[in-house]
PAPA-669662 format. One record per residue (C-alpha): x negated, y negated, z negated. Coordinates in steps of 0.1 Angstrom, whole numbers, padded with zeros to 4 digits, always signed. Each point is the difference from the previous one (the first is absolute). Example, Ala and Ser with C-alpha at 12.3 -4.5 7.8 and 13.67 -1.06 7.14 Angstrom:
-0123+0045-0078
-0014-0034+0007
***
This chain:
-0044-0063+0186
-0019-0030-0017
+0018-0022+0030
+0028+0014-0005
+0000-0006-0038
-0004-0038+0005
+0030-0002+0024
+0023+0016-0032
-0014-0029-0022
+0006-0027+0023
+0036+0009+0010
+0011+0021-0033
+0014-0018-0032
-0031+0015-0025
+0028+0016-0024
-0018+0032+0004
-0037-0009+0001
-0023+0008+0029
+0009+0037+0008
-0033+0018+0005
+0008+0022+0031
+0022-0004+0029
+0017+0031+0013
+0009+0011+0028
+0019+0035-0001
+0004+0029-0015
+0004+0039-0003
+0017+0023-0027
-0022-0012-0027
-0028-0021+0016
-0004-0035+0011
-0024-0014+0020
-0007-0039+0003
-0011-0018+0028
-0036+0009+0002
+0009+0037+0002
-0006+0013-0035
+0022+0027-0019
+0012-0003-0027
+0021+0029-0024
+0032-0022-0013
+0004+0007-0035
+0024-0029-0004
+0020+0006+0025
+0016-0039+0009
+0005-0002-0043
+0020+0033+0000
+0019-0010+0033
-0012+0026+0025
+0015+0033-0013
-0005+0016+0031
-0041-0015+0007
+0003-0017+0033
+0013+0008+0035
+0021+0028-0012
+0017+0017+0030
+0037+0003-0015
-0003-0039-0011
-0012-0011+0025
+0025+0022+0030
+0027-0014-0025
-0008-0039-0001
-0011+0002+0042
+0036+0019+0005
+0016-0026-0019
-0019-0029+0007
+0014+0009+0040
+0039+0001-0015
-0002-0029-0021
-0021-0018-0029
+0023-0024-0016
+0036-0008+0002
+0006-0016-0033
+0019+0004-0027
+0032-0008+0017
+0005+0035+0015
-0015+0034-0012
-0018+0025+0015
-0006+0040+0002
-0033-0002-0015
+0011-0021-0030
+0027+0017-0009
-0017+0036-0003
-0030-0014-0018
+0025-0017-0031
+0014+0039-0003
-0039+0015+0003
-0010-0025-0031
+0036+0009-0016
-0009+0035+0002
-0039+0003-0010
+0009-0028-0032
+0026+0027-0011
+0026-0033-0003
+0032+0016-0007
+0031-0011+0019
+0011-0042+0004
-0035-0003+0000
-0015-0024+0025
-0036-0016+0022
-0005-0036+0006
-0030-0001+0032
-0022-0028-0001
-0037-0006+0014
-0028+0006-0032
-0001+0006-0034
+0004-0034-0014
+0034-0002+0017
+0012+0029-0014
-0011-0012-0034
+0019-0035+0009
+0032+0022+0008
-0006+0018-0032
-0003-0035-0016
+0037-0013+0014
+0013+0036-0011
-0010-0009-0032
+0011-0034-0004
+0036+0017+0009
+0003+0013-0031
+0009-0031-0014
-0030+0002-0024
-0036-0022+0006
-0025+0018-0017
-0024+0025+0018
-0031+0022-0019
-0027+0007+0021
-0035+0018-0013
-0034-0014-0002
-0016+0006+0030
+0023+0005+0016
-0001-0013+0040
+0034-0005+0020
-0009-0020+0027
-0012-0035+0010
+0031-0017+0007
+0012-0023-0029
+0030+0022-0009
-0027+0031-0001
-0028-0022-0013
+0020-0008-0032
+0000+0042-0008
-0037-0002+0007
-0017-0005-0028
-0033-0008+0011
-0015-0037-0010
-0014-0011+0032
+0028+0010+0024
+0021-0016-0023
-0012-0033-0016
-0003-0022+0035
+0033+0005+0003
+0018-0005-0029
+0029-0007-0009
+0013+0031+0014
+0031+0017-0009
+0012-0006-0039
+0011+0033-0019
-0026+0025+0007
-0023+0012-0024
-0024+0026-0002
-0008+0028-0023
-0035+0022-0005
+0003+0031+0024
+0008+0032-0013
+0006-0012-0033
+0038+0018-0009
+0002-0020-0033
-0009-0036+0012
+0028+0010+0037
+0025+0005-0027
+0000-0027-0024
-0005-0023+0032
+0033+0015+0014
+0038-0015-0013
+0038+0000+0018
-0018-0038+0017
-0023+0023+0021
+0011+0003+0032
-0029+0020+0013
-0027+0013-0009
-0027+0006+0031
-0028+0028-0001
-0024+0014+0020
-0003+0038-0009
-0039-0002+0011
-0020-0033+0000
-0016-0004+0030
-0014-0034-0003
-0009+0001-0037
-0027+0032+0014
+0027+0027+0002
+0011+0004-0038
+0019+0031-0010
+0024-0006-0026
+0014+0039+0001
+0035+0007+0012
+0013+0000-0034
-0004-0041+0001
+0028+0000+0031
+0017+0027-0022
+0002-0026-0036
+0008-0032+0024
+0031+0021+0015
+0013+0005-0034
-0008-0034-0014
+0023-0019+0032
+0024+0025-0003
+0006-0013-0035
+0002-0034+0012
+0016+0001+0029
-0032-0016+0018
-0006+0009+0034
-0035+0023+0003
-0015-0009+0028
-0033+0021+0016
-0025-0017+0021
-0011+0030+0028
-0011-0023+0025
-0033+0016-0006
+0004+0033-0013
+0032+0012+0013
+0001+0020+0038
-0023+0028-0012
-0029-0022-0013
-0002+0021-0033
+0016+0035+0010
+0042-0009+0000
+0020-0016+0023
-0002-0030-0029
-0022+0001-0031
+0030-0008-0021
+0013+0038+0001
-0031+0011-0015
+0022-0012-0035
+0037+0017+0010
+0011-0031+0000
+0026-0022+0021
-0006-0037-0001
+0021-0029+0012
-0017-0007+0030
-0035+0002+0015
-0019-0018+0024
-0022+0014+0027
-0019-0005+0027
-0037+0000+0013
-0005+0038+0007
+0041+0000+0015
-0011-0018+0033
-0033+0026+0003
-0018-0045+0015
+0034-0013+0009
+0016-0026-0021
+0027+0014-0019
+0015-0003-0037
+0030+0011-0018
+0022-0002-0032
+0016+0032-0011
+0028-0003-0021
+0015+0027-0023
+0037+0005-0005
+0035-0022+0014
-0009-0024-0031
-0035-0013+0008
+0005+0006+0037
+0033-0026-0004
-0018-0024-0017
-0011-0018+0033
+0028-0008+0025
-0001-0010+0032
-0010-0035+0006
-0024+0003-0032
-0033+0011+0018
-0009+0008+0039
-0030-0003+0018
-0009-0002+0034
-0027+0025+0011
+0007+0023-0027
+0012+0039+0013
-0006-0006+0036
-0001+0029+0016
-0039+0000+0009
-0008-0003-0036
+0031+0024-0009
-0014+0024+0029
-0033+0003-0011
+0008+0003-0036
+0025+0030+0008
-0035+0016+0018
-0019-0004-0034
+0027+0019-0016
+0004+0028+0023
-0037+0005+0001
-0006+0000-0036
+0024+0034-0001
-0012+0015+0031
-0039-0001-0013
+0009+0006-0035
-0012-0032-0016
+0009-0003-0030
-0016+0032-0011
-0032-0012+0016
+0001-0035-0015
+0003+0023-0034
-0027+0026+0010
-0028-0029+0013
+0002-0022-0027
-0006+0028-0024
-0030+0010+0023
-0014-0033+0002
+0006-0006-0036
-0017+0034-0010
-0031-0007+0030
-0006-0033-0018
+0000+0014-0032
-0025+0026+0008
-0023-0026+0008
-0008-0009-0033
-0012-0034+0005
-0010-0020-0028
+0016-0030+0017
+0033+0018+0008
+0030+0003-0026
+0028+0026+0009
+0022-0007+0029
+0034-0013-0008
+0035-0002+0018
+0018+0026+0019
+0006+0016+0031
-0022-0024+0026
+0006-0032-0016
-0032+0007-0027
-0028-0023-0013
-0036+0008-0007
-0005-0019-0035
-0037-0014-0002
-0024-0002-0031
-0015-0030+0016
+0019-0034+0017
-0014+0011+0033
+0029+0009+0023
-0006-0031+0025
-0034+0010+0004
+0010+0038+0002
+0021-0007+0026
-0019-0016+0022
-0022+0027-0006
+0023+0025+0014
+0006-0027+0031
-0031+0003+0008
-0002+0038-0001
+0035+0001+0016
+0022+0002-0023
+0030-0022-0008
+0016-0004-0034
+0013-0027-0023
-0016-0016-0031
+0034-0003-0018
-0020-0012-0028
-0040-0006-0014
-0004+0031-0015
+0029+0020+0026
+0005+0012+0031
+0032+0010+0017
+0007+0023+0025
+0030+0002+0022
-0008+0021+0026
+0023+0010+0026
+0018+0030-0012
-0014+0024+0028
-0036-0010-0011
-0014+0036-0001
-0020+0011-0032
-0032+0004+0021
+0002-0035+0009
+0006-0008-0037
-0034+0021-0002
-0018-0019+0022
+0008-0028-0025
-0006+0013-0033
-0032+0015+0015
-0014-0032+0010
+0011-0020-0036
-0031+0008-0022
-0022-0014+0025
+0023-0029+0004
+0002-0003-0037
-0035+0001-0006
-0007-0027+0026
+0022-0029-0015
-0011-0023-0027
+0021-0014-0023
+0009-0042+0008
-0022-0019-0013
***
């Protein structure tokens, strides 16, 4: 692997470091890398692989369409595409004239969310502190975060952000010059942060009164990731639009833009956005699979009734290192007394174990939604040790 390694620095741009495994497949929810050890995937590809890996109906879906055809641009349509625009219609409750804009990834859906925006007529946009949209500049002026953004700047003019959760500061932020205002209803990057569904519920009713566009961010948390089809419905509410992707594609590229309603689903015309790849029928295909399956093995339920286990396993523990788990559904965080989640998870690499320190005192786990809770036991049985062995940095 160590040969291996040096290959990916010499030929890679360094944007993401020196990873420190190479893999080479995987099953349901284990990898293995190229030296032949397991490990149990608790981050599953950063909440992309709903379904673990090498799931039959995903992958009998992409083969079968991969033989018919993979791209055909967006000159023509295609079976697949179609029928997925009505699935996502139909699980975001988006009454009629609503409308689905296919792109590749999460930051193009946020830059389509951007241009709706921006067709309003108004400039300003309120994101949150924290908040993470994506790395592309559009996206990266949402982001909040000082180091994604500062070797870039200028970005785009007329965004500014607000703290998190905070009803009072969203409102007297919000006027008629808003055009948007962009949230995510979890935040994933910030260490999954919880705000409570009645946040969602106060920024509904604060755009409403505006006339500002509310915008949800589900590129992480929506396709069953915390128990509903979007994390948004946990609040009753309806929003403008959302943006999704990751867990859609199940590992295949694939984004979206819902929009809610003949207004906001007018506001972009044709000639005013396109892309190329986006809603070919591979990616369209496989994400149709992801869908299906989540019904036929009752997912969402699970993604409910595992996180609570996990949360309540953890708890149990009682650690003195370990705080109580937050999030919801399988998108959750272990909050740590100590800054020692790089070390931790390295730990748990070495013990075989795969998660993500989010943060320096948090890790997050995204594990596919058919992780099992025994192998959520094997984890939670092996983190006192691993806590005990790590040493804060020095």
């Amino acid at each position: 692997m160590s040969e291996l390694l040096d290959r990916y620095q010499r030929s890679l741009i360094g944007v993401f470091g020196t990873p420190p495994l190479v893999l080479s497949h995987g099953e349901g929810c284990y990898v293995w890398d190229t030296d032949g050890n397991r490990y149990l995937d608790l981050v599953g590809g950063i909440a992309v692989n709903a379904l673990g890996h090498g799931h039959p109906a995903l992958v009998s879906a992409l083969s079968k369409q991969a033989a018919e055809a993979i791209h055909i641009s967006n000159l023509f349509t295609s079976v697949p595409q179609i029928e997925l625009a009505e699935r996502l219609l139909q699980i975001a409750d988006a009454p009629q004239g609503s409308g689905v804009f296919l792109a590749n990834s999460g930051a193009e859906a946020i830059e389509a969310a951007v241009k709706l925006s921006r067709r309003t007529g108004r400039q300003e946009i309120i994101a949150a502190d924290g908040a993470f949209h994506g790395r592309t500049t559009g996206a990266l002026a949402l982001t909040s975060k000082a180091a994604y953004r500062e070797p870039f700047e200028p970005l785009m003019p007329g965004v500014s952000h607000v703290p998190y959760g905070d009803v009072d500061a969203l409102r007297a932020a919000v006027t008629t010059e808003t055009a948007a205002v962009v949230l995510e209803p979890v935040q994933g990057e910030a260490g999954v942060v919880d705000p409570g569904p009645a946040y969602l519920t106060a920024a509904r009713e604060i755009t409403s009164a505006t006339g500002t566009l509310l915008i949800i961010d589900e590129i992480q948390t929506g396709i069953g990731r915390t128990g509903e089809w979007f994390a948004f419905q946990a609040s009753g509410i309806r929003p403008d639009a959302v943006t999704v992707a990751k867990g859609l594609g199940g590992g295949v590229p694939i984004g979206g833009l819902i929009t809610f309603g003949p207004e906001v689903s007018g506001l972009l015309t044709a000639g005013q956005h396109g892309t190329t790849f986006g809603g070919n029928p591979l990616a369209t295909a496989g994400a149709l699979a992801v869908l299906d399956t989540i019904v036929q093995e009752g997912l969402l339920a699970h993604a409910t009734e595992a996180g609570h286990h996990l949360a309540d396993a953890i708890a149990a523990l009682e650690h003195p290192v370990l705080e109580p788990v937050r999030g919801r559904g399988l998108l959750r965080a272990i909050p740590l007394r100590r800054p020692v989640a790089s070390a931790l998870a390295a730990a748990a690499r070495e013990a075989g174990f795969i998660v993500n320190p989010v943060a320096p005192q948090a890790i997050r786990l995204a594990p596919p939604l058919v992780v099992t809770t025994d192998q959520l036991d094997d984890f939670v049985s092996a983190l006192p040790d691993l806590l005990d062995s790590v040493k804060d940095p020095s």
